[in-house]
DSSP file (Angstrom, degrees, kcal/mol; ACC not computed):
  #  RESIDUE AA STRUCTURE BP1 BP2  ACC     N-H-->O    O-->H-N    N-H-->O    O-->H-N    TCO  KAPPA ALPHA  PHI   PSI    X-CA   Y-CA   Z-CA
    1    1 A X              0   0    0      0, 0.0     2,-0.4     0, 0.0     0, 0.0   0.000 360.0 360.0 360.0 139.7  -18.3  -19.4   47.5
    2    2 A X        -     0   0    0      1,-0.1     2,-0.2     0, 0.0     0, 0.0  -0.803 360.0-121.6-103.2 141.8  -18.1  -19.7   43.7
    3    3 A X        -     0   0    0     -2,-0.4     2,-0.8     1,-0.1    -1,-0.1  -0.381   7.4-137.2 -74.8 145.6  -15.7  -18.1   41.9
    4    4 A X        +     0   0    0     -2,-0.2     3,-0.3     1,-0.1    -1,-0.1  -0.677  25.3 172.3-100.5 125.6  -16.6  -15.4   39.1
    5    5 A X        +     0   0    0     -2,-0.8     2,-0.3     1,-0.2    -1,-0.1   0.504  67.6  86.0-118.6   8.1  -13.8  -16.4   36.1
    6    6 A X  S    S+     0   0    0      2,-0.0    -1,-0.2     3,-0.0     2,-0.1  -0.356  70.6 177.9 -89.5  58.2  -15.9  -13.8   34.0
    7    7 A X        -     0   0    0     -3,-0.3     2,-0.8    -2,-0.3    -2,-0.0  -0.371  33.8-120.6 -69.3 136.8  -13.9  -10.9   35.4
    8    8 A X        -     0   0    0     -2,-0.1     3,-0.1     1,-0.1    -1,-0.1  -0.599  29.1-135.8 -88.9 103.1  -14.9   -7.5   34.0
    9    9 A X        -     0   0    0     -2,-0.8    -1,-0.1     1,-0.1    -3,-0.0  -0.077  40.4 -79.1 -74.2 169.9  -11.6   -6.2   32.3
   10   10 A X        -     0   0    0      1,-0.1    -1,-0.1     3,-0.0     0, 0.0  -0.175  38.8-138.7 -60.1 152.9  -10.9   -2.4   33.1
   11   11 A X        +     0   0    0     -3,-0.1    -1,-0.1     2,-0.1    -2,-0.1   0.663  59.6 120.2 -84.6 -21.8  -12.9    0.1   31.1
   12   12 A X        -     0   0    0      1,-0.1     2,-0.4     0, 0.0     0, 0.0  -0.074  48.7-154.8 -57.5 150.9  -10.7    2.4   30.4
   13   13 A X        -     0   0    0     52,-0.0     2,-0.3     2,-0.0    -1,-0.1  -0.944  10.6-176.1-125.5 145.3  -10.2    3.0   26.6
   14   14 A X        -     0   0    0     -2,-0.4     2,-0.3     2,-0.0    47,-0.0  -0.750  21.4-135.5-111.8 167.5   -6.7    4.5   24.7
   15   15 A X        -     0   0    0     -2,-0.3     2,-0.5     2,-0.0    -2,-0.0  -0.987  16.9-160.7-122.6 136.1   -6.5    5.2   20.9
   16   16 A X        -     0   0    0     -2,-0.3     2,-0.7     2,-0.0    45,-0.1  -0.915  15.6-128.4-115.4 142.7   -3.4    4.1   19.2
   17   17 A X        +     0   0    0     -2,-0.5     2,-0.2    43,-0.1     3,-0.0  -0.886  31.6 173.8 -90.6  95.6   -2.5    5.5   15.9
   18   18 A X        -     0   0    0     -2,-0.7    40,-0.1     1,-0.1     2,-0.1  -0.682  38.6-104.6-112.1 133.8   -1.7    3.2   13.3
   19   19 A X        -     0   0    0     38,-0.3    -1,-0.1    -2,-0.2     5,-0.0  -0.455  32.3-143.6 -35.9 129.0   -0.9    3.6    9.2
   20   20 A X  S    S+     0   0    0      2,-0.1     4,-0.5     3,-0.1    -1,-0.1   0.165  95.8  61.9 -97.9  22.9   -4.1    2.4    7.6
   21   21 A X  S >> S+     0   0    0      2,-0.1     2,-2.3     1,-0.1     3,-1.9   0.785 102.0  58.0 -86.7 -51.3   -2.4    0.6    4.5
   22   22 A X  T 34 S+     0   0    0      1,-0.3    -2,-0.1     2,-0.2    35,-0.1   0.392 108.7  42.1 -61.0  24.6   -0.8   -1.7    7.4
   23   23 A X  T >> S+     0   0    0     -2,-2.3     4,-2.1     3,-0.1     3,-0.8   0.660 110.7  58.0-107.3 -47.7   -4.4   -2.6    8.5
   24   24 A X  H <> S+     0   0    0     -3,-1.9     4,-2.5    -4,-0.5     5,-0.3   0.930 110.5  43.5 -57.3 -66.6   -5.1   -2.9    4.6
   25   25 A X  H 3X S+     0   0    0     -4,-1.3     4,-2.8     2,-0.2    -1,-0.3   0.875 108.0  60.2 -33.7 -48.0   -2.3   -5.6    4.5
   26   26 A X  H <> S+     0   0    0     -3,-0.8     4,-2.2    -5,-0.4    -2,-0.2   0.948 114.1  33.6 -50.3 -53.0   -3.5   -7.2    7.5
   27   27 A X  H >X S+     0   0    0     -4,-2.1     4,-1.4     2,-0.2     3,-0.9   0.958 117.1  52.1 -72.7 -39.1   -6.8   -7.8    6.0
   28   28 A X  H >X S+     0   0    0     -4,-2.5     3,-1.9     1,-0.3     4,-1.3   0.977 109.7  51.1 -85.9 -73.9   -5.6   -8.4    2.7
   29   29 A X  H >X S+     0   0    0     -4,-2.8     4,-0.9     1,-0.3     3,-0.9   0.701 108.0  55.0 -24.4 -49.7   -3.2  -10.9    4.1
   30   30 A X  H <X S+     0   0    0     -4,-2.2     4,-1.1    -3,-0.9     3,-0.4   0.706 106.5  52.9 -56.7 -41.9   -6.0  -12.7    6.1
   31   31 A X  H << S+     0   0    0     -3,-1.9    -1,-0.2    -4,-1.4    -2,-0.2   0.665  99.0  53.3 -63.6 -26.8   -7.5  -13.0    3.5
   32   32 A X  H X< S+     0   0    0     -4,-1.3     3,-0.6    -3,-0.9     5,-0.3   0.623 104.9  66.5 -88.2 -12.4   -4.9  -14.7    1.2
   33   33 A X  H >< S+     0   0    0     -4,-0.9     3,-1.1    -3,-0.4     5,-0.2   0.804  87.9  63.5 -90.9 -20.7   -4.7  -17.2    4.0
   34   34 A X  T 3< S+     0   0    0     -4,-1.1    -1,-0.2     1,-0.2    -2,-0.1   0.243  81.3  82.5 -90.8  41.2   -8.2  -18.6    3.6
   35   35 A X  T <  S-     0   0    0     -3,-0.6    -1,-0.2     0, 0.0    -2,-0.1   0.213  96.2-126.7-112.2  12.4   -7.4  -19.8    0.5
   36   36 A X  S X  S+     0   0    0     -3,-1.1     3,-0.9     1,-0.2    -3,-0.1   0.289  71.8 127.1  62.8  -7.7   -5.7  -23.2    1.6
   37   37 A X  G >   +     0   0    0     -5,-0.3     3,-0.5     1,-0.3     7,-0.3   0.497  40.4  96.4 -80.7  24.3   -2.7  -22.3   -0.4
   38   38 A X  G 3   +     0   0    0     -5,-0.2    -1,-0.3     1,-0.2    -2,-0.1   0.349  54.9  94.6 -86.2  22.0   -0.8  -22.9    2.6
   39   39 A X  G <   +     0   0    0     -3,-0.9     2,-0.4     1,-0.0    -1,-0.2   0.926  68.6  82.2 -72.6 -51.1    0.0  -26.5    1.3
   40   40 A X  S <> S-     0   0    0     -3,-0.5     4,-2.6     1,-0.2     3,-0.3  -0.600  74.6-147.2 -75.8 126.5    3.2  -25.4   -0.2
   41   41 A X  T  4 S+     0   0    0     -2,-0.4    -1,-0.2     1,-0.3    -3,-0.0   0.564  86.6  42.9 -68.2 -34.8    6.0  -25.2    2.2
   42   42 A X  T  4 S+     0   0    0      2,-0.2    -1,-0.3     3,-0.1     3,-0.2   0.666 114.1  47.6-104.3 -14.4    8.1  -22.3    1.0
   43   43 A X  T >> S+     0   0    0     -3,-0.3     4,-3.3     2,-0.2     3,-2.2   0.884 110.8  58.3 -29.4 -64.7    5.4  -19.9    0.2
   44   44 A X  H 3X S+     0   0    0     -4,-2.6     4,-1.3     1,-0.3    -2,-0.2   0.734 109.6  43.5 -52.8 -17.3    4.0  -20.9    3.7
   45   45 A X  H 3> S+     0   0    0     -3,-0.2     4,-1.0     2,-0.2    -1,-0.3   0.619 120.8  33.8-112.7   7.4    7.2  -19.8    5.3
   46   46 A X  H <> S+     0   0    0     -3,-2.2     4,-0.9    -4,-0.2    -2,-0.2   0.616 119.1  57.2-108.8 -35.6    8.1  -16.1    3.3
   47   47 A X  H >X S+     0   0    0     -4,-3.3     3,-0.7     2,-0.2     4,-0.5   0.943 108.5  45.5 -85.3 -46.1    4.1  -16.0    3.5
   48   48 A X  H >X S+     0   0    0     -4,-1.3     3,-4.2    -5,-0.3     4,-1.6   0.977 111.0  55.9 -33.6 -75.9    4.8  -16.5    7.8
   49   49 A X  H 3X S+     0   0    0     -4,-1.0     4,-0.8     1,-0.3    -1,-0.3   0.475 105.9  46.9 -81.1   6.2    7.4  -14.0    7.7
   50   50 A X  H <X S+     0   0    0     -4,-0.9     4,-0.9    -3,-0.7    -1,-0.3   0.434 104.7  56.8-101.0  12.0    5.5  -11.5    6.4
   51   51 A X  H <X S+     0   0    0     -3,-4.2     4,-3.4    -4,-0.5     5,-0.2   0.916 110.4  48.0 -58.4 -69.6    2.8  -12.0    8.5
   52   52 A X  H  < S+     0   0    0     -4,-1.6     4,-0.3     2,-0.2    -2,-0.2   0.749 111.1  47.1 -56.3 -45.5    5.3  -11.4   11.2
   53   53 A X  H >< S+     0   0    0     -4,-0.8     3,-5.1     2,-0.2     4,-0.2   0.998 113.9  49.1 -68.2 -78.8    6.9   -8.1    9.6
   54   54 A X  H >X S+     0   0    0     -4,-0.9     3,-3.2     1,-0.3     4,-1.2   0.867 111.6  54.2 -30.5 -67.1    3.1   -6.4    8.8
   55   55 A X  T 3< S+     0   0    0     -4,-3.4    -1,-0.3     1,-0.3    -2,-0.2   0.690 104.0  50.6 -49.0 -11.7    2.3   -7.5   12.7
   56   56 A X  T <4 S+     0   0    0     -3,-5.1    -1,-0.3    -4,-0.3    -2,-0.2   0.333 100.7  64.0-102.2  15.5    5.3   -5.6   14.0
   57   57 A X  T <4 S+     0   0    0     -3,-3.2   -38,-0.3    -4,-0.2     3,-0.2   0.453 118.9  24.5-104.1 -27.4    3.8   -2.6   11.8
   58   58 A X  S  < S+     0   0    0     -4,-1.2     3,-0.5     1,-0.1    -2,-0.1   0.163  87.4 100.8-135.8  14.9    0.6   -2.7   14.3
   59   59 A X        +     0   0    0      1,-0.2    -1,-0.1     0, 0.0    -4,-0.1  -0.003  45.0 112.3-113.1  53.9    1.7   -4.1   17.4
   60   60 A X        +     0   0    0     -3,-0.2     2,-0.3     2,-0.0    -1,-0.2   0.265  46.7 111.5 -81.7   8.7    1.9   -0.6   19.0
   61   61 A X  S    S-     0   0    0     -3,-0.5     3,-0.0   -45,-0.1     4,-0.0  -0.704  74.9-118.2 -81.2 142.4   -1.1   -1.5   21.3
   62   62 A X    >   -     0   0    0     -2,-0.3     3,-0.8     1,-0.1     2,-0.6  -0.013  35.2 -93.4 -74.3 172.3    0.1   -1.8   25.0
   63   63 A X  T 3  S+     0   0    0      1,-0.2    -1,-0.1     3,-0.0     3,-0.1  -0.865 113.5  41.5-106.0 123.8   -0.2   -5.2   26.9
   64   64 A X  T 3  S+     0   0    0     -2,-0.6     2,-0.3     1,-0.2    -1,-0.2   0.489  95.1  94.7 137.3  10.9   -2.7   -5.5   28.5
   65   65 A X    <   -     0   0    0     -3,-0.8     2,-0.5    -4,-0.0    -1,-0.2  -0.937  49.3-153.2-144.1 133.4   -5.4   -4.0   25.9
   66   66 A X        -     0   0    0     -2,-0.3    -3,-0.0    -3,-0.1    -4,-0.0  -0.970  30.4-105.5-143.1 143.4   -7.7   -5.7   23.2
   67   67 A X        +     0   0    0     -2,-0.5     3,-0.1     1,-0.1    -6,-0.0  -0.088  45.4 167.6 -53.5 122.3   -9.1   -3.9   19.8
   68   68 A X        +     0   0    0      1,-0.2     2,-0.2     0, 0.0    -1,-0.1   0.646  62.3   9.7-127.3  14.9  -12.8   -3.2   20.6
   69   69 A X        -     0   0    0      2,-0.1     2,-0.4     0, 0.0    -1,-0.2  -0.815  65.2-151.0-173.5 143.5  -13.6   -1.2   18.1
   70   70 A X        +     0   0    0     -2,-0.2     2,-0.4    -3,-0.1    -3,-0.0  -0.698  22.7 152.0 -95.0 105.1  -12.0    0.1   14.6
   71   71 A X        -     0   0    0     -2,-0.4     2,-0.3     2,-0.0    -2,-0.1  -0.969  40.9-110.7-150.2 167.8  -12.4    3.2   12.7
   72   72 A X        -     0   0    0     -2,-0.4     2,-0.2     2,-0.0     0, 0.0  -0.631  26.8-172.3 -85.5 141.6  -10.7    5.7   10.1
   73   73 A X        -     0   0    0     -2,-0.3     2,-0.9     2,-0.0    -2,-0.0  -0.725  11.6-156.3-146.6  90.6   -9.8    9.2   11.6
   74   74 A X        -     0   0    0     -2,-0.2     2,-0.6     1,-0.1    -2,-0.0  -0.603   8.6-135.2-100.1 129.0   -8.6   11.7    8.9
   75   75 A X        -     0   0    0     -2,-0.9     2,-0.4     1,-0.1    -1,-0.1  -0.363  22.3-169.5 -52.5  88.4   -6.4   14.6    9.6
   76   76 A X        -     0   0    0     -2,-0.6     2,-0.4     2,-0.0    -1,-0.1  -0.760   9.0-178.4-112.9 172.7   -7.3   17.8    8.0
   77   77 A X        -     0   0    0     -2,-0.4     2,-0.3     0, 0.0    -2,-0.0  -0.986  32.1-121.9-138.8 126.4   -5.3   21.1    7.8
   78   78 A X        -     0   0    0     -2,-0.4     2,-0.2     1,-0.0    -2,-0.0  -0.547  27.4-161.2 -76.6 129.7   -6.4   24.2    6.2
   79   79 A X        -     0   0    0     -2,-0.3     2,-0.4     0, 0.0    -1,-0.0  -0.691  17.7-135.6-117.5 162.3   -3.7   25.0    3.5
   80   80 A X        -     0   0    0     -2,-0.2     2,-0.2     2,-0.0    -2,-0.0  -0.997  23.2-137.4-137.6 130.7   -4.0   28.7    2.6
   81   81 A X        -     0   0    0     -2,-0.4     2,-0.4     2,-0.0     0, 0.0  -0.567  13.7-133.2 -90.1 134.4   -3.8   28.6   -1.6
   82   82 A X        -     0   0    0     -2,-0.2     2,-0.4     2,-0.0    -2,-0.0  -0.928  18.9-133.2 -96.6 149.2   -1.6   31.4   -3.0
   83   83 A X              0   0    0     -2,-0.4    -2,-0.0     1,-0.0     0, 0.0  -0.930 360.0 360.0 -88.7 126.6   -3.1   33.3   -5.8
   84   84 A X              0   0    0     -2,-0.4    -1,-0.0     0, 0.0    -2,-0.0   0.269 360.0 360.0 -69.4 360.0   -1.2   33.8   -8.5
């Protein structure tokens, strides 16, 4: 009997609510890393630990759970204007 090691992970989906400048960092950050300037040793390590900070800003996703898809969701509220 062959084994299946393409197991079909569970379907269920959550939504986590995350800041969207710390996604904005994320990318921005990713970005700054494909620029080789990781040659230099102490930039590469305050450049690490803010890697590390920004990721604890977005690693409210449970274990056990992987992004499959990404979107903006803005919050509105009817304000009631006094006239003056």
């Amino acid at each position: 009997m062959e084994k299946n090691y393409l197991k079909q992970p569970d379907k269920r989906r959550i939504e986590v609510k995350q800041e969207i400048k710390w996604n904005f960092i994320n990318d921005y950050l990713s970005l700054i890393n494909s620029f080789g300037v990781m040659i230099d040793n102490g930039f590469l390590s305050l450049f690490q630990s803010l890697i590390s900070y920004v990721n604890s800003k977005l690693s409210n996703i449970p274990d056990g759970y992987d992004i499959v898809e990404e979107y903006v969701v803005v919050e509105c509220e009817q304000v009631k204007h006094k006239i003056s």
